[in-house]
N, C-alpha and C positions, 0 to 999 in steps of 0.2 A: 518232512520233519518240521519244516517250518510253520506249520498249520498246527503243529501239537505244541510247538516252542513260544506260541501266540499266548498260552497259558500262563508263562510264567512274565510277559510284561504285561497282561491286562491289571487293570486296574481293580476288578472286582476280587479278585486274591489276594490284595493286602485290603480288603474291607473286611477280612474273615475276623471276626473280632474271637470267636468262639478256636479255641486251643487245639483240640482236639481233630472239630471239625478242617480245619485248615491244615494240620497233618494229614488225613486221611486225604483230603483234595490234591496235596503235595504230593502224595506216596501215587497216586491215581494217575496223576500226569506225569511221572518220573517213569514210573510201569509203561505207560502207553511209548514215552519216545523212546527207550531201548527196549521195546518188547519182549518184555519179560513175564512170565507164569506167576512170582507172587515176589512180596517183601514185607518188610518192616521198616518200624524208625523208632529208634532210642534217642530217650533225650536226655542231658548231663544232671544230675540233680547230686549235690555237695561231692562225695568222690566216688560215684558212681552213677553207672547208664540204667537208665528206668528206662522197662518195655513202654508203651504207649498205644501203636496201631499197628496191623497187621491186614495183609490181605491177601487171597489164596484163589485162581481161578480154579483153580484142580478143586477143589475142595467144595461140598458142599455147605451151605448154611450151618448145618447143623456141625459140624466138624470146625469150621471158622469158628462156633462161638466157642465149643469145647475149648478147641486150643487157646483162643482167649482168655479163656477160666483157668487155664494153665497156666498161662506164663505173665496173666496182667500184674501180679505181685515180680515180678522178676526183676532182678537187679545184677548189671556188671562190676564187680569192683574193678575200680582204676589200677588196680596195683598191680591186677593179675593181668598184662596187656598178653601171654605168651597163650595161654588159656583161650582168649576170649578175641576174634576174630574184630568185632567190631571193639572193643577197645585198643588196640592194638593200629587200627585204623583212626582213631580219634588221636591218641596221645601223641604219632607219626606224622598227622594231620596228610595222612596219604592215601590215594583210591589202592585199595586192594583188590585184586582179580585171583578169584582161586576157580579152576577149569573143572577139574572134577571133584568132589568134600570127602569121596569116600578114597581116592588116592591119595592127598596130599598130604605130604609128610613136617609139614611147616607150622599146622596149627592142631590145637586136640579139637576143635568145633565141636565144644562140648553140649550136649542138648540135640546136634541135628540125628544122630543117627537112630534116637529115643523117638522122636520126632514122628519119624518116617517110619516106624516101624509102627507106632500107636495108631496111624493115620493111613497105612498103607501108600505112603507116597517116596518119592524117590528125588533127593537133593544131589543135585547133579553140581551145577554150574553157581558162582557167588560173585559178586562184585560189590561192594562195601566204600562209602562213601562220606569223608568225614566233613560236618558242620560247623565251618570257620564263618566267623564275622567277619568280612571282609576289609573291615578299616579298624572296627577296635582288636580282632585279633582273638575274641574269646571263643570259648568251644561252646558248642551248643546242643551237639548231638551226632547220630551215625545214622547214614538211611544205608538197609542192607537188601540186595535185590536178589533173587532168586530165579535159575533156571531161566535160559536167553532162550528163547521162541525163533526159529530161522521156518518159515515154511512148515509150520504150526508143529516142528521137530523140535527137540531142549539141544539145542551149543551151549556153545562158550560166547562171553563177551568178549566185545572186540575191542582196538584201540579209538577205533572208534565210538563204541560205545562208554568208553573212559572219557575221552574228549565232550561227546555233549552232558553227561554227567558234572563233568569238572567246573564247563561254563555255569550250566544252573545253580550249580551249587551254590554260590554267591548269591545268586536271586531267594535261592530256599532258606538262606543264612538268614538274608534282610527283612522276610517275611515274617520268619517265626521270632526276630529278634523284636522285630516292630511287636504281633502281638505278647509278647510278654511285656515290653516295657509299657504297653497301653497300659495294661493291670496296673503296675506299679503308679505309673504316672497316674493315673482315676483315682488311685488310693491317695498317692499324696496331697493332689489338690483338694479332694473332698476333704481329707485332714485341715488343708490350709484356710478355706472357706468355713470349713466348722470355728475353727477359733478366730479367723477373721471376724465371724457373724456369733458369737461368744460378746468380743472387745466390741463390737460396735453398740450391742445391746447393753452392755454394761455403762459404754460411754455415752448412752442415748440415755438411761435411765437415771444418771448422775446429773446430766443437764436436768431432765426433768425436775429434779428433785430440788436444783438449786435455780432453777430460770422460773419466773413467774408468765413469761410470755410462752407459753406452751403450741401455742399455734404455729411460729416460728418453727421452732421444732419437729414437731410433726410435718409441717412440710418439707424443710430437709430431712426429715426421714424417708420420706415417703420419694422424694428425688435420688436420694442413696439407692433408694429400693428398686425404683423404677428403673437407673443405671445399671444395677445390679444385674436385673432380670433380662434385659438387652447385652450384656456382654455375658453371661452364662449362656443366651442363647445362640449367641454368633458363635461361641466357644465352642457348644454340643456341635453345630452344623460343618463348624472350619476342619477340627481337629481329624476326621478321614482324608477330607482333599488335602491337606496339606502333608498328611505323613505318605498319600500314594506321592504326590511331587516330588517329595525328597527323597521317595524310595526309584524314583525312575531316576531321577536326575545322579544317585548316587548311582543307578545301573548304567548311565552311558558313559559318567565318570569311568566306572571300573572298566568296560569295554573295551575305553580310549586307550587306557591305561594299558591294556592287554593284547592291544593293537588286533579286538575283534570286533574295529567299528564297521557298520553296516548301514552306507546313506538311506534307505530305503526304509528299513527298523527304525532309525533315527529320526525319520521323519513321522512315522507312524507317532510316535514317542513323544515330539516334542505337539501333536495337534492334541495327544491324550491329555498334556501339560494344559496347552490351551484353553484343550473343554474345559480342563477342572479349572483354570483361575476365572471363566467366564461364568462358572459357576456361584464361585466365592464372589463375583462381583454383584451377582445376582441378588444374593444374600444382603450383600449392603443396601442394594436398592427395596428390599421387601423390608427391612428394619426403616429404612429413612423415611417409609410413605407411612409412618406408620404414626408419624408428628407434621409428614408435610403432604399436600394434595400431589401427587404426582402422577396420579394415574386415571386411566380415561372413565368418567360416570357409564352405566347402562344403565337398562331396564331391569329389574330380579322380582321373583316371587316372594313377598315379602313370609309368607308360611315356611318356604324352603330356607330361607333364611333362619327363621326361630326354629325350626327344626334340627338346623347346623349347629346350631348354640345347644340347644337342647342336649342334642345327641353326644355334644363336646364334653358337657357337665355331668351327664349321666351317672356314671361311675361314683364322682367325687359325691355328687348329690345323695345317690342310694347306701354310700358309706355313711353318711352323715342322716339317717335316715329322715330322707327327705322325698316325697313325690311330688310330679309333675302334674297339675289339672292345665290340658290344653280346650280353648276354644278358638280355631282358627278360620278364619275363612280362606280357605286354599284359591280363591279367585285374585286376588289383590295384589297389584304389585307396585312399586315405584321407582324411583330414577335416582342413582348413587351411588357410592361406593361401597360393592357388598361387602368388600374384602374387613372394613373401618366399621361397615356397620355390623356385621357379626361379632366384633370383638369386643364392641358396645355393649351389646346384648351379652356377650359373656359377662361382662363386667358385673350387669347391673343383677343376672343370675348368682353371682360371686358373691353381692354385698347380700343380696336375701338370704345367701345360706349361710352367712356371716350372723348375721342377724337374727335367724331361726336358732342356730348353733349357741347362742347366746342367751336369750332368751329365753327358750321353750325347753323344758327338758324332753329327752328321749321317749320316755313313757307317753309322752304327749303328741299329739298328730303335728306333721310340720308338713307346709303345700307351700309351692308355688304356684300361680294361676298366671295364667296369661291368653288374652284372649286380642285376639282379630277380628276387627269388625269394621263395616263402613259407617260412615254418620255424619249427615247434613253435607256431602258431598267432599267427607276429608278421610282416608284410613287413618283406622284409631288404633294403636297398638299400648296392649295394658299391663303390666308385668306387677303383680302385687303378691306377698305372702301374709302371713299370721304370725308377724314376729312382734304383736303387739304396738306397732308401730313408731314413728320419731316425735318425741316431745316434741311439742306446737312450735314453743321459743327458739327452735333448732332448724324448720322446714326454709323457712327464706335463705340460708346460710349455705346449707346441702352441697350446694352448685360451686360454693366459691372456691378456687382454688386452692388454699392453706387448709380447709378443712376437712374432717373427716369424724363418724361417731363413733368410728373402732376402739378398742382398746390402743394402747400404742406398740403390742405385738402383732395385731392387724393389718392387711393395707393389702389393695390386688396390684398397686405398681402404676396403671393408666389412669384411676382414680376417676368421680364423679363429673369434676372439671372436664377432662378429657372427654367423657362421653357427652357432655354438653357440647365441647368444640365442634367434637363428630357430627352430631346427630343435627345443631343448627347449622355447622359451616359446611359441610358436605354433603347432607342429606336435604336440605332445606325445608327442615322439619323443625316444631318446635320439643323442649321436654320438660315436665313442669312433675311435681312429686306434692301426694299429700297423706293424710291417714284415713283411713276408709275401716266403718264397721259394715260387717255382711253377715251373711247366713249361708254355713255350707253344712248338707247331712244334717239339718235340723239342728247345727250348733253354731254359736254367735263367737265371730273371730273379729279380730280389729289386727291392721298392720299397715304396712306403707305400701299407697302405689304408683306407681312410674305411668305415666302414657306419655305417648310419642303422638303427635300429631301431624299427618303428613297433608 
């Protein structure tokens, strides 16, 4: 049993973000540790129990989905607890054991004996199992198990099979309580950030309107912005490890509490705790290197690299209908940080299609080109588009810190600045930007181009 009870403290079962699926995982591992032939699980919605998942070994595919088709509208009202087996077991907040459905004189179980007859099957054995939240007390749901399996015969559940029922229950309470509150909690904060990021636009554009120092400005935007994208991102990465921690730490709470602590579980439990905060540590360290050198230079394939970026951009580029002209020399490589200089390269992919997007309409062809080559004993790396290029009076400016040619709804966050830092202070390369007219497909394009000199 202990090998099947491994299921509900892993950590990968409160990552189930998906509702559905994470009942059905629940129902799957409840079946296996009291071996049982099939069940369900209803879940509380305003005064009554919604059907949700079901699963049937007896039963083939096709008969599983029927009865799906049957009863996925289904609904228990709260009111009727004498009627309805599993309600009855919710509003009691108690395991019910019924031995055989078609003797017992205590509930009408109404629906099983239709059931069984449409399906050719036979409901023997029930045991019902109500879904308390363990500390706030709310109800949540009923998981109902079906026909106990002894030596692949149908019993009766035992008291022991009540007893490991009872302990998980709590773990299957915390599970499904976490994923519903994720939904809400995503909903709210995207709420809050929407009108956060409302007022800041509003109050950014009201400065504009009355500051004649505009550059000021935009670089505190652009610093808002950059902070912004840094704790949205620690935020996406934290917010699993930290709800599995709480969700363990609240299971050995509750254990203690029920005096079913287990040194050996506990210990498992508290290095699960470890990985993940070693993880969330990690996290700070890939965010910090990301303004400080901290990590060790190699060698890398400088093609495998614009191909990283490439590949990264893809998507957003072909939305914005945008193609890719590559010429690369796949031999070439250099000494740096790949990690600072892919992100470079994204960056500077960002502001082209910023810039195409801008400039060119749709109807009109939009490339970016980029090309790899050696020359006079330096790799040359060249990133240019056809977004008509950057006024002359603007090019020596490019690079400076405070500035930017975007709109001021614009800005990719690490900005041009940065990728100078990068590319001269850890790549010991230089980066210089100018407007270049060409000839692609027999037609005359003018835009900006970027080379890296290594």
């Amino acid at each position: 049993m202990d090998k099947e009870l491994k299921h509900f403290y892993d950590l990968s079962i409160f990552t189930i973000e998906d509702l559905d699926v994470l009942l059905h995982e629940i129902l799957k591992h409840t079946r296996e540790l009291v071996s049982c032939e099939a069940g369900s699980i209803y879940m509380k919605e305003k005064d009554y129990l919604a059907f949700h998942v079901f699963q049937n070994d007896a039963l083939t595919y096709e008969n599983i989905f029927k009865q799906y088709c049957n009863i996925k509208d289904l609904q228990l009202p709260l009111h009727d607890s004498r009627k309805y087996l599993a309600v009855e077991s919710l509003e009691l907040n108690k395991i019910i054991i019924i031995d055989n459905a078609y003797k017992t004189t205590g509930y009408e179980l109404l629906g099983v004996k239709e059931f069984d007859e449409i399906f050719d099957y036979k409901t023997y054995s029930i045991i019902t199992v109500p879904l308390i939240h363990p500390r706030e007390k709310t109800k949540l749901g009923v998981i109902q198990l079906l026909n106990k399996k002894i030596d692949n015969k149908i019993g009766v559940f035992t008291k022991k099979d009540k007893d490991i029922v009872s302990m998980i229950s709590s773990f299957i309470s915390l599970s499904i309580a976490k994923a519903q509150n994720d939904v809400q909690r995503l909903k709210r904060l995207n709420n809050q950030l929407e009108v956060a990021n409302k007022k800041l636009e509003s109050r950014v554009e009201k400065e504009v309107k009355e500051n004649e120092k505009m550059s000021a400005i935009i670089f505190h935007q652009s610093k808002m912005a950059s902070m912004g994208e840094m704790i949205g991102n620690i935020a996406h990465q934290w917010r699993q490890p930290l709800s599995s921690i709480s969700t363990i730490a609240s299971g050995m709470s509750l254990n203690i509490e029920m005096k079913n602590f287990e040194k050996h579980q506990a210990i498992t439990q508290l290095k699960q705790i470890v990985d993940t905060t070693k993880y969330l540590s990690q996290t700070i360290d890939d965010f910090r290197s990301f303004y400080k050198v901290d990590r060790a230079k190699e060698d890398f394939n400088l093609s495998d690299a614009v191909n990283k970026s490439v590949s990264l951009s893809i998507a957003t580029m072909s939305s914005s209908y945008i193609k890719f002209v590559l010429n690369l020399d796949e031999k070439l490589t250099t000494y740096g940080l790949r990690n600072e200089f892919t992100q470079s390269l994204l960056n500077l992919l960002t502001n082209a299609k910023d810039a195409l997007v801008e400039n060119i309409n749709v109807e009109e062809k939009r490339y970016i080109f980029i090309d790899l080559y050696k020359k006079d004993n330096n790799n040359i790396l060249q990133i240019k588009d056809n977004a008509k290029g950057i006024p002359t009076n603007l090019l020596d400016k490019i690079f400076l810190q405070h500035f930017t040619t975007k709109s001021q709804n614009g800005g990719t966050g690490i900005g041009l600045f940065m990728v100078k830092e990068i590319i001269e202070k850890h790549m010991n390369a230089t980066i210089s930007v100018s407007n270049e007219e060409f000839i692609f497909n027999d037609k005359n394009y003018k835009g900006a181009c970027f080379t890296i000199t290594f």
